[in-house]
C-alpha positions as CSV (number, residue, x, y, z in Angstrom):
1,X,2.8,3.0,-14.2
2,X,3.4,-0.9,-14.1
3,X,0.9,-3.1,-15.8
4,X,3.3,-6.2,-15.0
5,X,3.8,-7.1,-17.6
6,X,7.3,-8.0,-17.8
7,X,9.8,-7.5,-15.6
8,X,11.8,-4.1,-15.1
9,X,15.6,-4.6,-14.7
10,X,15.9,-2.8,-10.4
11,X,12.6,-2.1,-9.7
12,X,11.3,-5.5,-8.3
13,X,13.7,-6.3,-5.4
14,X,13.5,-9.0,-2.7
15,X,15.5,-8.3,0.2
16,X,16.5,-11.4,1.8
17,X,17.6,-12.4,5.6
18,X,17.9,-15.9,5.7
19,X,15.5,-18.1,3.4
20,X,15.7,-17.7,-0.4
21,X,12.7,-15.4,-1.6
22,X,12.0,-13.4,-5.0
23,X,10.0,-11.3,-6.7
24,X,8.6,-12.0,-10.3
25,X,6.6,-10.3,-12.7
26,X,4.7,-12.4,-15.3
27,X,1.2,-12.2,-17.1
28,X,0.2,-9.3,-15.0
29,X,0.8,-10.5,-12.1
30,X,3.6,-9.8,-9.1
31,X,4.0,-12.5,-7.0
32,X,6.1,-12.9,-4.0
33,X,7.5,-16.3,-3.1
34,X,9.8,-17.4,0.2
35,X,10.7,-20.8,1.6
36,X,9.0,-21.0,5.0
37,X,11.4,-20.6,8.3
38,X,10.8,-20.9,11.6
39,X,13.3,-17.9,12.7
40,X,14.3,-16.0,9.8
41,X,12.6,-14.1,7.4
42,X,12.2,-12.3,3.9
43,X,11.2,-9.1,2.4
44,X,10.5,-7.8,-1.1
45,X,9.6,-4.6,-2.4
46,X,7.8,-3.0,-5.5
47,X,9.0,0.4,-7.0
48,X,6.7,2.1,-8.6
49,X,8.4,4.7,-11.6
50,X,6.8,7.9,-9.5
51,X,8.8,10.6,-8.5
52,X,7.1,12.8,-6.2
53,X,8.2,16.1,-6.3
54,X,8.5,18.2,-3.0
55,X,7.4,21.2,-5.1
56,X,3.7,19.8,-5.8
57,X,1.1,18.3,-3.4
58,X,0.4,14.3,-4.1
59,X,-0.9,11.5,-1.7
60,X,-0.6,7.9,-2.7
61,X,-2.2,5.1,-0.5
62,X,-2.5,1.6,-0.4
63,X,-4.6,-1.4,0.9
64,X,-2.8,-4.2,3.1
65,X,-4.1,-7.0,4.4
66,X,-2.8,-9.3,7.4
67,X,-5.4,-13.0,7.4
68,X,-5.4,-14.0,10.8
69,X,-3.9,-17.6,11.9
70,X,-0.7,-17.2,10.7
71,X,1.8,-19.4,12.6
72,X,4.9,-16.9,12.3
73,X,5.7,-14.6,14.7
74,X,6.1,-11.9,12.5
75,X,4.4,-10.6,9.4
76,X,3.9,-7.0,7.7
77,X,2.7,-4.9,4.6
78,X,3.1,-2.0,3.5
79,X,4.7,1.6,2.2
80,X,8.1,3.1,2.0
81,X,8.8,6.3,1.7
82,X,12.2,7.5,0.3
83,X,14.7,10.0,-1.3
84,X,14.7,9.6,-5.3
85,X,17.3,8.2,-7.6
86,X,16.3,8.4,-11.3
87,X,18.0,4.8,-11.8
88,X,15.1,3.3,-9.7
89,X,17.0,1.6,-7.3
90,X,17.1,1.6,-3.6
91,X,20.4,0.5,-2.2
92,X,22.1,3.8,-1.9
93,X,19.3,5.3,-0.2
94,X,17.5,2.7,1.8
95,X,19.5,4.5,5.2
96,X,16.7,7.5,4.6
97,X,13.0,6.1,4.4
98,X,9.4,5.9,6.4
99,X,8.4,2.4,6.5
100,X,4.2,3.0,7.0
101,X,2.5,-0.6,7.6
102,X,-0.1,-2.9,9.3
103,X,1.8,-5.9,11.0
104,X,1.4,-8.9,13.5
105,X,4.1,-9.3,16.3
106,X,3.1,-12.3,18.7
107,X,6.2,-12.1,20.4
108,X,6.5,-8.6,21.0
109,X,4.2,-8.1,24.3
110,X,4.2,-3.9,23.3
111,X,1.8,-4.6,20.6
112,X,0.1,-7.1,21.3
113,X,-0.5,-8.7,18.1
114,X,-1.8,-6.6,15.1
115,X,-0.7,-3.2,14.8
116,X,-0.1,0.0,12.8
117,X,3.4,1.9,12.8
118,X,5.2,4.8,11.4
119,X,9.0,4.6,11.8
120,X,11.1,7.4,10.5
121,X,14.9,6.0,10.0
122,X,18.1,8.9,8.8
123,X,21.4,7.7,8.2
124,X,20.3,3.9,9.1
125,X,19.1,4.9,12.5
126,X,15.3,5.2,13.7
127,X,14.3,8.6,14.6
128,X,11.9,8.8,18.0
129,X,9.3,8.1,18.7
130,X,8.2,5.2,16.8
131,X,4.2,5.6,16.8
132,X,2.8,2.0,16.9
133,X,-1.2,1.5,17.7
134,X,-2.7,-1.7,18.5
135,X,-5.7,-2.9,16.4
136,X,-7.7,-5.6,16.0
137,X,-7.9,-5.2,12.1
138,X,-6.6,-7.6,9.5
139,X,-7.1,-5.3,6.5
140,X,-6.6,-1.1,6.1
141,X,-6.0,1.7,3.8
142,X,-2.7,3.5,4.7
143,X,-2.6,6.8,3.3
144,X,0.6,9.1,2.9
145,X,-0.6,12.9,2.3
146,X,2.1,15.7,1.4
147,X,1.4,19.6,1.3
148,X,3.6,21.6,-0.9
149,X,2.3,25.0,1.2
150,X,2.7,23.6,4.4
151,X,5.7,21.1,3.1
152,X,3.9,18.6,5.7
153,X,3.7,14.6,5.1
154,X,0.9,13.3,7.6
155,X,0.4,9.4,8.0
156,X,-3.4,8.4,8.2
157,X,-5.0,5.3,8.5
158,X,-8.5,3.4,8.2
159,X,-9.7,0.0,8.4
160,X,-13.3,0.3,7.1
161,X,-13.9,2.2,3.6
162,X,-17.2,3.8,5.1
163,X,-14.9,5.4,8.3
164,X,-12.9,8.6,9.0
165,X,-9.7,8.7,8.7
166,X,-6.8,8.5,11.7
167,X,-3.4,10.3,11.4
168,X,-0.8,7.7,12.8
169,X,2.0,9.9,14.6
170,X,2.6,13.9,13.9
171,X,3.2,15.7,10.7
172,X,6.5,15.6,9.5
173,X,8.4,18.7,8.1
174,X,9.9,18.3,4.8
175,X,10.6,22.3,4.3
176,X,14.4,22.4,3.5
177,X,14.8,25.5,5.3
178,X,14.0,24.3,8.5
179,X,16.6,23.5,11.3
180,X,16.0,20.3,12.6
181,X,13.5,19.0,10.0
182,X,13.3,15.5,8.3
183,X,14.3,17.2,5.2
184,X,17.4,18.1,6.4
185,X,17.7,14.7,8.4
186,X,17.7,13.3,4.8
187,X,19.5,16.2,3.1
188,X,16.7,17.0,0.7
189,X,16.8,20.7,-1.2
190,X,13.5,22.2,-2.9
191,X,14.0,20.3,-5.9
192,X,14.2,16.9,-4.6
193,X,11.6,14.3,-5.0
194,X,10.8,11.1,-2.8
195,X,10.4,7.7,-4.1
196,X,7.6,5.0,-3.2
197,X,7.7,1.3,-2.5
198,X,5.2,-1.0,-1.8
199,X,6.7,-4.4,0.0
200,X,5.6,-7.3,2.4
């Protein structure tokens, strides 16, 4: 685990497309900083050292928040799910992953402001359907549950600690052995192990 207390050489990354942003870990504390722009935009992304093993059942789960009045178009938090490499990085691998987040689009008429989606990329290339679902919510609990029996990963969602939870989208097959799953998609075997980030 990560008590952030100093920084871990590969595992704190900011992505950048356009305006200069980083990622710094200091006294405990992550923080994210990026120069305001009105067209372009930045990313960064925690990796946590957790391998999680397709042989075992696991969930992880995190809570996003999205303050209303922003004045970009475009904002989003949340998890990525992806193939493991034991040096902690992402680059090679960022063409397989399941971004999992609660996001505002106000120029995207589809969603209609806030919104939760589950988009499934192999090989760099998004996987249909994308399952977006419009909500009025600023703050949730995404939730990412795998079953070693069934070698399932279901998506679930809820934006009130004292409510049931949705599944977002269908199960997704992780069993190896299965034609046409997204374990194959992403060339997993039995003793592979995905990798989590958290980013915004």
């Amino acid at each position: 685990s990560d008590d952030f207390s100093s920084s871990v050489p590969n595992r704190y990354m900011s992505l950048n497309f356009g305006s200069p942003a980083s990622l710094t870990v200091t006294g405990g504390v992550a923080r994210y900083s990026s120069a305001s722009s009105s067209s372009n935009g930045a990313t960064a992304a925690w990796l946590p050292n957790l391998p999680l093993p397709l042989s075992s059942s696991w969930e992880v789960s995190a809570d996003v928040f999205m303050p209303s009045g922003w004045s970009t178009p475009y904002a989003g938090a949340g998890i990525t799910l992806l193939p493991y490499t034991s040096n902690g990085t992402v680059e090679t691998v960022m063409a397989n992953r399941l971004n999992f987040k609660l996001a505002r689009d106000t120029e995207d008429t589809t969603v209609n402001g806030n919104y939760f989606n589950l988009a499934i990329y192999s090989n760099d290339t998004e996987m249909s359907p994308r399952n977006a679902t419009n909500t009025t919510a600023t703050a949730a609990n995404l939730r990412l549950v795998y079953s070693a029996a069934a070698k399932t990963l279901t998506a679930l969602v809820r934006t009130n600690p004292s409510s049931a939870w949705t599944q977002l989208g269908s199960a997704q097959n992780l069993n190896p052995a299965t034609a046409g799953s997204l374990a194959q998609a992403w060339g997993l075997t039995t003793n592979s192990s995905l990798q989590l980030a958290f980013w915004g």
